[in-house]
C-alpha positions as CSV (number, residue, x, y, z in Angstrom):
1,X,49.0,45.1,87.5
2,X,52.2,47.0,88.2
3,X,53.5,48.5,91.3
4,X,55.7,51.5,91.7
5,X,58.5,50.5,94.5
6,X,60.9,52.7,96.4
7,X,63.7,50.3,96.7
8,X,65.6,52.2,99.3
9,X,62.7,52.0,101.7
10,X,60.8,48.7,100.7
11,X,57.5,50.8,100.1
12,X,55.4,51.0,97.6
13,X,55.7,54.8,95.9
14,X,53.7,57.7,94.4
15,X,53.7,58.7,90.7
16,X,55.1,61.9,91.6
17,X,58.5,60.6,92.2
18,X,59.3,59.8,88.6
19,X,61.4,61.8,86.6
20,X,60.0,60.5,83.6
21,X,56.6,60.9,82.0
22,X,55.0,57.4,81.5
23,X,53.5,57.3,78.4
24,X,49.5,57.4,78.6
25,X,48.3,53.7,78.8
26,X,44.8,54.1,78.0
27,X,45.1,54.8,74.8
28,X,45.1,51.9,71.9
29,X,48.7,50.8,71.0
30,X,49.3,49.3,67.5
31,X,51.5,46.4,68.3
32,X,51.5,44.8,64.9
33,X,54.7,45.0,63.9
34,X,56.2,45.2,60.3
35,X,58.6,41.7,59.3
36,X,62.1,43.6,58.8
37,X,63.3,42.3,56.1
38,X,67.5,41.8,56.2
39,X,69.8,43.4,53.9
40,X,73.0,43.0,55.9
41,X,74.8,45.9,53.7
42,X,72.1,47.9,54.7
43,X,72.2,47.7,58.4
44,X,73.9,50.6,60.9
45,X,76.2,48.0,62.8
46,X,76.0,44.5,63.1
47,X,77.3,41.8,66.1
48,X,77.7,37.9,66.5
49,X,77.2,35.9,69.4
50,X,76.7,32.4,70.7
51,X,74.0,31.1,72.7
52,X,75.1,30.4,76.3
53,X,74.1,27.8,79.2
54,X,73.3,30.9,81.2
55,X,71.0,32.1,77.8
56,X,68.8,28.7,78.6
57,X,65.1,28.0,79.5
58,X,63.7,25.0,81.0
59,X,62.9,24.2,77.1
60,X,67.0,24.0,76.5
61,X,66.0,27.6,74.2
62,X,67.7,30.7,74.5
63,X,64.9,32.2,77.5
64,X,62.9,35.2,75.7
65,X,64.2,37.9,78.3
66,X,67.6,37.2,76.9
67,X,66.5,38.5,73.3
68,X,66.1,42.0,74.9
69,X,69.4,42.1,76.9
70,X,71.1,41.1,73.6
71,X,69.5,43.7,71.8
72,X,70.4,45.9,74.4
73,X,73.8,44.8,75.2
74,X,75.3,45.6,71.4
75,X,73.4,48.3,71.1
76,X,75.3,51.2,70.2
77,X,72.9,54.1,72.3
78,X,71.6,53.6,75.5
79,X,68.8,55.9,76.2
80,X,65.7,55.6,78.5
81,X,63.1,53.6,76.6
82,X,59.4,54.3,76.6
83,X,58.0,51.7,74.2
84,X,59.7,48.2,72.8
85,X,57.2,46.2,70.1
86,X,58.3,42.7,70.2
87,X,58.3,39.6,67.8
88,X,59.7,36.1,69.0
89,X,59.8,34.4,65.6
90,X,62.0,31.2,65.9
91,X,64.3,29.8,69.2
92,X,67.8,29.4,68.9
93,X,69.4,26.6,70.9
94,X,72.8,26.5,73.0
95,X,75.7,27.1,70.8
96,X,74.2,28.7,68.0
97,X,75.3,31.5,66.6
98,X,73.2,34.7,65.5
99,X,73.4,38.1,64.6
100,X,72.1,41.6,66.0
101,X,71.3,44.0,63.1
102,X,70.5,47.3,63.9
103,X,68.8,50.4,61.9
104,X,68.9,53.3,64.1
105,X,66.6,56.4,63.8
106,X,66.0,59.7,65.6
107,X,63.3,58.1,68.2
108,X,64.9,54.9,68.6
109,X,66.2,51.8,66.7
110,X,64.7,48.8,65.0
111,X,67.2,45.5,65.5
112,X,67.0,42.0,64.0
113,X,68.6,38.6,65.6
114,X,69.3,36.3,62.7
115,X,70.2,32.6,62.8
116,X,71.4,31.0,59.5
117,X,70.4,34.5,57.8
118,X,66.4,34.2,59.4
119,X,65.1,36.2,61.3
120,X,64.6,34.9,65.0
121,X,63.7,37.7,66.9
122,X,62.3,41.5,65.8
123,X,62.4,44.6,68.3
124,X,61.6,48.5,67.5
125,X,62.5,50.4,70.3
126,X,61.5,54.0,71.3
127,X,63.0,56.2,73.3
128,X,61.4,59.3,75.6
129,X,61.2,62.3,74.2
């Protein structure tokens, strides 16, 4: 269940106040998602970075919420996002270091974290219209 909130008054909100159409969520969504397989030559851009204490789960693994803000945080476009298709393949651990490899198209981007050249997390990412 999800709730629409208007933070400046602590109440719970209409619809009507969005500025942007929420993608119908009755229909069927394909969430099988194609294994991207790397070709670093072949990738728009490309980042490092190293797992952090504040990255950490109670399991000592990078927490899954902190795959998307990597994504996000190198990403080269920030647009409003109306879909992301998600694939946790492997953890990475504190001071490990991976890779963000992105492929950006006209309705969004697919990006890649790699550890040790394999993949550990996959992400396509669509933006609104």
């Amino acid at each position: 269940q999800w709730v629409l909130m208007d933070i400046e008054k602590g109440r719970i909100a209409r619809p009507d106040v969005l500025t942007k159409k929420i993608p119908d969520l009755d229909r069927e969504i394909d969430l099988e998602i194609d294994t991207f397989r790397i070709k670093k030559d072949e990738s728009d851009s490309r980042s490092e970075f190293k797992g952090l204490y504040s990255m950490l789960d109670q399991n000592d693994h990078l927490n899954n919420c902190i795959y998307v803000d990597i994504v996000d945080d190198y990403c080269k476009e920030h647009k409003d996002i109306s879909l992301i298709d998600l694939h946790y393949v492997s953890e990475m651990k504190l001071g490990e270091l991976g890779e963000v490899n992105y492929w950006y198209n006209e309705n969004g981007y697919d990006s890649v974290i790699t550890r040790d050249g394999k993949n550990v997390f996959e992400v396509k990412v669509k933006y609104f219209d």
